[in-house]
C-alpha positions as CSV (number, residue, x, y, z in Angstrom):
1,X,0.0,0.0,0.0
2,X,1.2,3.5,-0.8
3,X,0.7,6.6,1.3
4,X,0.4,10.1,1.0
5,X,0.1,14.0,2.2
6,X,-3.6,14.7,2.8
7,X,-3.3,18.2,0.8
8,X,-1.4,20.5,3.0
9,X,-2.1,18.7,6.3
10,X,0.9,16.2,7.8
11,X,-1.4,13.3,7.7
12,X,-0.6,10.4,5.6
13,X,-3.6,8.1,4.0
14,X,-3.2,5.0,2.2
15,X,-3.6,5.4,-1.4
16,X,-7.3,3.4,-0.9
17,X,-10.0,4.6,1.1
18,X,-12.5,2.3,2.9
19,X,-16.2,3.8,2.2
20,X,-18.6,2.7,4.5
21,X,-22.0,4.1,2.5
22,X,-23.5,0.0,2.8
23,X,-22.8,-0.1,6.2
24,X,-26.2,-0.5,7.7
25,X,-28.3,-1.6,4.5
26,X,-26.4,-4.1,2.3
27,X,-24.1,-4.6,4.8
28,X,-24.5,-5.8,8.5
29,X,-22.4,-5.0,11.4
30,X,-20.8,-8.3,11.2
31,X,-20.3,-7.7,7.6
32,X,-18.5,-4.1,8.5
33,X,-16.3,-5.6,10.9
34,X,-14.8,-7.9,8.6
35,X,-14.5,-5.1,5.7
36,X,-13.1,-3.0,8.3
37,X,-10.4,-5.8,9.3
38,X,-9.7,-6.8,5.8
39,X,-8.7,-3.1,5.0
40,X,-6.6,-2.7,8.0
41,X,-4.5,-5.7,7.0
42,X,-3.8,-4.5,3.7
43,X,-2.4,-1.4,4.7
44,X,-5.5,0.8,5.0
45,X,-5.5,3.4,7.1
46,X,-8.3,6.3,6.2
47,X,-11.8,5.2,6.5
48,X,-14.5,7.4,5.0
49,X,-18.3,7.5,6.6
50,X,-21.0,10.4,6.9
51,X,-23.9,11.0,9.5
52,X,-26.2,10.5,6.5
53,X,-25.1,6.6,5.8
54,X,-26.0,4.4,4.8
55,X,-27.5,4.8,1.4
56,X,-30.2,5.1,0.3
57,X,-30.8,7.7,3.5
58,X,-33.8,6.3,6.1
59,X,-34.8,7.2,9.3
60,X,-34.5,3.5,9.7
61,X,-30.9,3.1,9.3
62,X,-29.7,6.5,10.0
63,X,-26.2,7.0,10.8
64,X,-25.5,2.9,11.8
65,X,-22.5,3.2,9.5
66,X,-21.5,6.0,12.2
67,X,-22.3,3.4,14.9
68,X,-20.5,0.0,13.3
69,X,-17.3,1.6,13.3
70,X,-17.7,3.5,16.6
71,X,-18.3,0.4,18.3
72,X,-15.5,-1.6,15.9
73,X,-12.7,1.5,16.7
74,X,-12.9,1.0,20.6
75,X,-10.9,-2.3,19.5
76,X,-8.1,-0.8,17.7
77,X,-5.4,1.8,18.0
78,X,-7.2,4.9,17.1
79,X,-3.9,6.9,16.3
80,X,-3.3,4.5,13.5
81,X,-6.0,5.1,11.5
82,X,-7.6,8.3,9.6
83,X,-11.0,8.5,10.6
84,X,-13.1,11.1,7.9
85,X,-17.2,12.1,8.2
86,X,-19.6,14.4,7.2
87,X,-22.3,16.8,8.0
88,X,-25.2,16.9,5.6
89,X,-25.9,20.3,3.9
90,X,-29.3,21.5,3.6
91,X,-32.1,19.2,2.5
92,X,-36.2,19.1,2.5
93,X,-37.7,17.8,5.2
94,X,-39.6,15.5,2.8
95,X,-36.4,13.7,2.3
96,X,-34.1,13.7,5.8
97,X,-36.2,15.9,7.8
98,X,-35.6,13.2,10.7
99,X,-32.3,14.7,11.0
100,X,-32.2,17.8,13.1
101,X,-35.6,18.6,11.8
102,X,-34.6,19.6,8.2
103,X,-30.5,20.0,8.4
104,X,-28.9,23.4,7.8
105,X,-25.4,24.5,7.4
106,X,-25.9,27.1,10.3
107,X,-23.2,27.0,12.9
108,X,-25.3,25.5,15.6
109,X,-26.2,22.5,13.3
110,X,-22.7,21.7,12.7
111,X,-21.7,21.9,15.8
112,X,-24.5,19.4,16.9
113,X,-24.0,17.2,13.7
114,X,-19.8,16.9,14.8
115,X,-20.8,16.1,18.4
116,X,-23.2,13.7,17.8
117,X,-20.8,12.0,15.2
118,X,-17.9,11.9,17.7
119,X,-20.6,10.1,20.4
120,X,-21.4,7.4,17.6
121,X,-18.0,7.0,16.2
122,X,-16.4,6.8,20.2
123,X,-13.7,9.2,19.5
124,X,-12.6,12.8,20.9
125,X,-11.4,13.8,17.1
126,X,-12.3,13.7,13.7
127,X,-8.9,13.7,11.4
128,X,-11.0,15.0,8.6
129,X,-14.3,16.3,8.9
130,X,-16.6,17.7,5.7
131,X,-19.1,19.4,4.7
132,X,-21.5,16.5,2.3
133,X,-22.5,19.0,-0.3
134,X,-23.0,23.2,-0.5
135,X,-25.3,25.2,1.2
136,X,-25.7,26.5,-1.6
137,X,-28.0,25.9,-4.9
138,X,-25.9,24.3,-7.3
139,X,-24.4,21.7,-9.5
140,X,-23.7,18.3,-7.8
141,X,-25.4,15.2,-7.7
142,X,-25.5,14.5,-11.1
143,X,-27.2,18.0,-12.0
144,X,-24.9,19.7,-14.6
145,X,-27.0,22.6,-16.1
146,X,-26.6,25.9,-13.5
147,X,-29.5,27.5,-12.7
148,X,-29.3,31.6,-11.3
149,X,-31.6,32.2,-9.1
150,X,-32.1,29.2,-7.1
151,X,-30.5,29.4,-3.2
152,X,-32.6,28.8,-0.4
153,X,-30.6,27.9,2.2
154,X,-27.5,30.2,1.5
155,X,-24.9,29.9,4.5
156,X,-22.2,31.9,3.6
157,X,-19.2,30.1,3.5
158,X,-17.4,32.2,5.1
159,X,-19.4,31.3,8.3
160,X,-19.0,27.7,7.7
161,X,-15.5,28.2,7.9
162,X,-15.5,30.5,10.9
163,X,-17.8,27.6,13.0
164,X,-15.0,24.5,11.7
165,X,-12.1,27.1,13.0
166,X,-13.8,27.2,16.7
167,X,-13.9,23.0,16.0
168,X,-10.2,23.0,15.5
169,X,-9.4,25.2,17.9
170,X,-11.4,22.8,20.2
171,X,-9.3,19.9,19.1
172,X,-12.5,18.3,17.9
173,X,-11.1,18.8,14.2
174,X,-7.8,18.1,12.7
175,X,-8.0,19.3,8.8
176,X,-11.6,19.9,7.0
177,X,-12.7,19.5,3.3
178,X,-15.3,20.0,1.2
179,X,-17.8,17.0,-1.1
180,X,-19.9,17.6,-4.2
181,X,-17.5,20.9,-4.8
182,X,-17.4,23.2,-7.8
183,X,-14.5,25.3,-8.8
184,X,-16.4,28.7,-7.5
185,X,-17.1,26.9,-3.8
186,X,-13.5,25.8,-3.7
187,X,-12.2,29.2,-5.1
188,X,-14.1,30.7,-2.0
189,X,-13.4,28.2,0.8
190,X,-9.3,29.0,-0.5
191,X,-9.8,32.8,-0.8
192,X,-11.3,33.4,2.8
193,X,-8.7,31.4,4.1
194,X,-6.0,33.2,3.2
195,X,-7.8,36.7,3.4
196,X,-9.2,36.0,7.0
197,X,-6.7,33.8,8.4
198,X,-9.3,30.8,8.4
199,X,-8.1,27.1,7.9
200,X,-7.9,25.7,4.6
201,X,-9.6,23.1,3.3
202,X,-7.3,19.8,2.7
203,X,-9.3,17.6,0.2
204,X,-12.5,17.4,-1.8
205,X,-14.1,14.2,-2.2
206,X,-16.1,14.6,-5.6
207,X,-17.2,11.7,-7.7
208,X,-14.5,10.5,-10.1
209,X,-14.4,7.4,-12.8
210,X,-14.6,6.7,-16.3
211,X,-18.1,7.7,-17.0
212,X,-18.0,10.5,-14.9
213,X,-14.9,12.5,-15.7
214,X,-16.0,16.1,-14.8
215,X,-13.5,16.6,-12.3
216,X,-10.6,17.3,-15.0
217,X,-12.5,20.7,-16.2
218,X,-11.8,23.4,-13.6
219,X,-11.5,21.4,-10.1
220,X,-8.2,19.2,-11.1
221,X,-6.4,22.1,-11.7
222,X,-7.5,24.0,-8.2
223,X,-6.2,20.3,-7.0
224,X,-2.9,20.2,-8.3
225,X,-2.0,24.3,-8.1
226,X,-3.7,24.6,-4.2
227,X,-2.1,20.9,-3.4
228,X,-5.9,20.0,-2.2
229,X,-6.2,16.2,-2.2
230,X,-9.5,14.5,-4.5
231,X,-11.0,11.7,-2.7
232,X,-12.6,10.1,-5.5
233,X,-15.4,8.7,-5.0
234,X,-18.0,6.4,-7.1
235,X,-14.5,5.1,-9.0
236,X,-16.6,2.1,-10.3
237,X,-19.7,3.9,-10.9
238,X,-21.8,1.7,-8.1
239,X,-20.4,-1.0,-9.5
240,X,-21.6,-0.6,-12.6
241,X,-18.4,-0.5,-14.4
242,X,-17.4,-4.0,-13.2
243,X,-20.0,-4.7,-16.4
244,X,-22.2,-7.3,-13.8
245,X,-25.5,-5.3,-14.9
246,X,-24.8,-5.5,-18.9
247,X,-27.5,-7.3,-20.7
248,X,-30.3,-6.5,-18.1
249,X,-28.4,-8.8,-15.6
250,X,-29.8,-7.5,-12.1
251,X,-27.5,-9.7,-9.4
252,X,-29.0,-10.9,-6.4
253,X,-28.1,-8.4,-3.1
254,X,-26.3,-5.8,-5.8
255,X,-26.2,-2.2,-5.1
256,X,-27.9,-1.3,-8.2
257,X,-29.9,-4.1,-7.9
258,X,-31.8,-2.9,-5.0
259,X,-31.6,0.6,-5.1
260,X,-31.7,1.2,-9.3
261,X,-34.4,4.0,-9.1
262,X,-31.6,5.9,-6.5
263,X,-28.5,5.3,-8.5
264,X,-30.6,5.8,-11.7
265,X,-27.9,7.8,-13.7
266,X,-25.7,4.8,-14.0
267,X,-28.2,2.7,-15.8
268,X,-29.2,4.8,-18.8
269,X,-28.5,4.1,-21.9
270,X,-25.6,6.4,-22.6
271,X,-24.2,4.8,-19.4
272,X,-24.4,1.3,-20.6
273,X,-22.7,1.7,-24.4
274,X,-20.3,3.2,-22.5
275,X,-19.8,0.5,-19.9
276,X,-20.1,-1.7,-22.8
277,X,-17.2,0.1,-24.4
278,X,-15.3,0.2,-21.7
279,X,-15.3,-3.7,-20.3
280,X,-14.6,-4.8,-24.3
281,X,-11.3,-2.8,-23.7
282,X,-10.2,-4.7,-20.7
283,X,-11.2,-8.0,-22.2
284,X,-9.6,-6.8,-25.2
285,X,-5.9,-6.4,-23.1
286,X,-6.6,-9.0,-20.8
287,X,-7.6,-7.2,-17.5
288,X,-10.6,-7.2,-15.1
289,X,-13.1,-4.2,-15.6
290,X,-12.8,-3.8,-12.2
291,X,-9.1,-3.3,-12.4
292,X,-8.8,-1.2,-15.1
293,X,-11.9,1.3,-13.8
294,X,-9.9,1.4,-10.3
295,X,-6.6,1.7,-12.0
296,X,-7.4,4.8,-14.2
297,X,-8.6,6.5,-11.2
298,X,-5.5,5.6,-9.2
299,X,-3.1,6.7,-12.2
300,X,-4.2,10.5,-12.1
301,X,-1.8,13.0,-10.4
302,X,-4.6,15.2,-8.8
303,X,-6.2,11.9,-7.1
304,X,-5.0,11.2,-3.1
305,X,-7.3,8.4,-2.2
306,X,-9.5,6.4,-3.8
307,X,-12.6,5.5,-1.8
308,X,-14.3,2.0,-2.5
309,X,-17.4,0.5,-0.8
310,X,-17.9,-3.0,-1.8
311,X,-21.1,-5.7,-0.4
312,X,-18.8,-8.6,-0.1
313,X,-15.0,-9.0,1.0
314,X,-13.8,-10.7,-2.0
315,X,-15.4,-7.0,-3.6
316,X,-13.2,-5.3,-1.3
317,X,-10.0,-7.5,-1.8
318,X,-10.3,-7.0,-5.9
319,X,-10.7,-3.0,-5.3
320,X,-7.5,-3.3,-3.1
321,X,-5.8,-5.5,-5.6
322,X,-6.4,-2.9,-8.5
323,X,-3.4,-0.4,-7.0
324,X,-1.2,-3.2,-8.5
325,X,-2.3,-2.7,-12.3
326,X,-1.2,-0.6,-14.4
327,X,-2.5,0.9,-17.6
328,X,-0.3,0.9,-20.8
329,X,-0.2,3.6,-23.4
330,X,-2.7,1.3,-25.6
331,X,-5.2,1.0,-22.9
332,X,-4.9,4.6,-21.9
333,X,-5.5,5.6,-26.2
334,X,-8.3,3.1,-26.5
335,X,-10.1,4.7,-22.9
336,X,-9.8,8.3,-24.5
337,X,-11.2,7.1,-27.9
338,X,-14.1,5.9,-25.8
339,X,-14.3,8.8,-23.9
340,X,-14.0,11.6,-27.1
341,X,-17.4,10.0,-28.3
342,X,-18.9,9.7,-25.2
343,X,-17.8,11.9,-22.8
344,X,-18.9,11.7,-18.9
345,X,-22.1,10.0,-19.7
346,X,-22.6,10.1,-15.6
347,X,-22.1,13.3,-14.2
């Protein structure tokens, strides 16, 4: 396993991530445990969770993922490992109203969302703790066209940063970073640091992977100049680019599988002629889908971590495996022809 600098912070995280988004509905805790131990003996040492997990969100399961590992981490040596959540950002009550009665990103909701996470997770500190998506109206989750006008819930972000400086300074926090960023939220979150003195943000965990390569236009290049670490997330499209659902297959106990209408963008029919497209070129040079999705992710220089989630642990072990193949300059030409026709048919 390789390691290295969270963005600008002196921690070190293995070059996988362990997400932990099944913990709770595909998986059980027993389940988790085992994930959890697998990772830890292949070198892993950065786990990824959220208050909101699992998913698909329910007041049923809400925040067990939180609660599996809280309960698995009084077991092990909590300065080895690189424990990373996440407060939600504003949402409808319709959808997660059962948390905090319709979640804001108003000071006093984070500070309650990072206390109630440190109860569950049985820890004094978060090494990285984030903010889930912007307060903001905006483009994430898929949505690409911006729309002016919009905001509802418009915490400044200025104020968000103020509320995770009192954190830090409260040793509650070590480093903070941002999820479902765009170039003008990051461009913010790096311009009030340095104008007000406020911390800077050390990663942003963003979806990256061959059908979904939006990341590259703007946001890698904030990564790479700002040294801000992307936590890639989704780097086998929910598994789609492992190419088990081509044909109509629908796997018994498979993420998409039993949650297709809430992962719905990776099942369209752009999606799948380019999943199609993409598995004949690992047949074609004699590697597993799996290993070439995980490996093009790992390859980029902007990328620190790449976070997987898998149902079973021989899932988890191939996902760990991939960081062993690499990509020749004939695999990386045919990917590109692929992805000139059909360009990031899962934003």
């Amino acid at each position: 396993m390789q390691y290295r600098l969270l963005g600008n912070s002196d921690i070190k995280v293995s070059q996988i991530c362990l997400g932990t988004m099944t913990f709770g509905e595909q998986n059980t805790e027993a389940d988790a445990r085992s994930q959890l131990d697998l990772a830890l003996h292949n070198g892993i040492n950065f786990i990824d969770t959220a208050e909101l997990y699992p998913a698909p969100a329910s007041a049923k399961t809400y925040a067990l993922s939180e609660q599996f590992i809280g309960r698995w981490l009084t077991q092990q040596d909590r300065s080895k490992i690189v424990l990373a959540t996440k407060v939600v950002g504003p949402a409808p009550k319709k959808w997660i109203g059962y948390i905090r009665n319709g979640p804001q990103l108003s000071p006093a909701h984070i500070e309650t969302a990072l206390n109630d996470s440190l109860k569950r997770l049985n820890t004094d500190y978060i090494d990285l703790y984030q903010i889930h998506w912007p307060a903001r109206h905006t483009n994430y989750f898929g949505k690409l066209g911006y729309e002016v006008g919009r905001d509802k819930h418009d915490y400044p972000i200025e104020e968000t940063l103020q509320t995770l400086s009192k954190l830090i300074d409260a040793g509650k926090i070590r480093n903070i970073g941002v999820s479902n960023e765009t170039p003008w939220g990051l461009h913010q979150y790096l311009t009030l640091a340095t104008t007000r003195g406020l911390p800077v943000v050390a990663s942003v965990q963003n979806p990256y992977c061959l059908l979904n390569r939006t990341f590259e236009i703007g946001l890698a290049e904030f990564a790479h100049r700002s040294n801000i670490g992307l936590l890639a997330y989704s780097p086998l499209a929910g598994g789609s680019l492992s190419g088990k659902y081509l044909n109509d297959q629908q796997p018994e106990g498979a993420r998409l599988t039993l949650h297709r209408n809430y992962f719905y963008r990776y099942t369209t029919p752009q999606a799948t002629n380019a999943i199609d497209q993409y598995t004949d070129i690992a047949h074609r040079y004699g590697i597993t889908p799996v290993n070439m999705a995980m490996a093009f992710v790992h390859r980029q220089p902007f990328v620190t971590s790449t976070i997987v989630g898998a149902t079973t642990l021989h899932q988890l072990q191939e996902n760990i495996d991939s960081i062993h193949t690499e990509l020749d300059d004939d695999v990386i030409k045919a990917i590109q022809a692929v992805h000139a026709q059909q360009p990031n048919p899962c934003p």
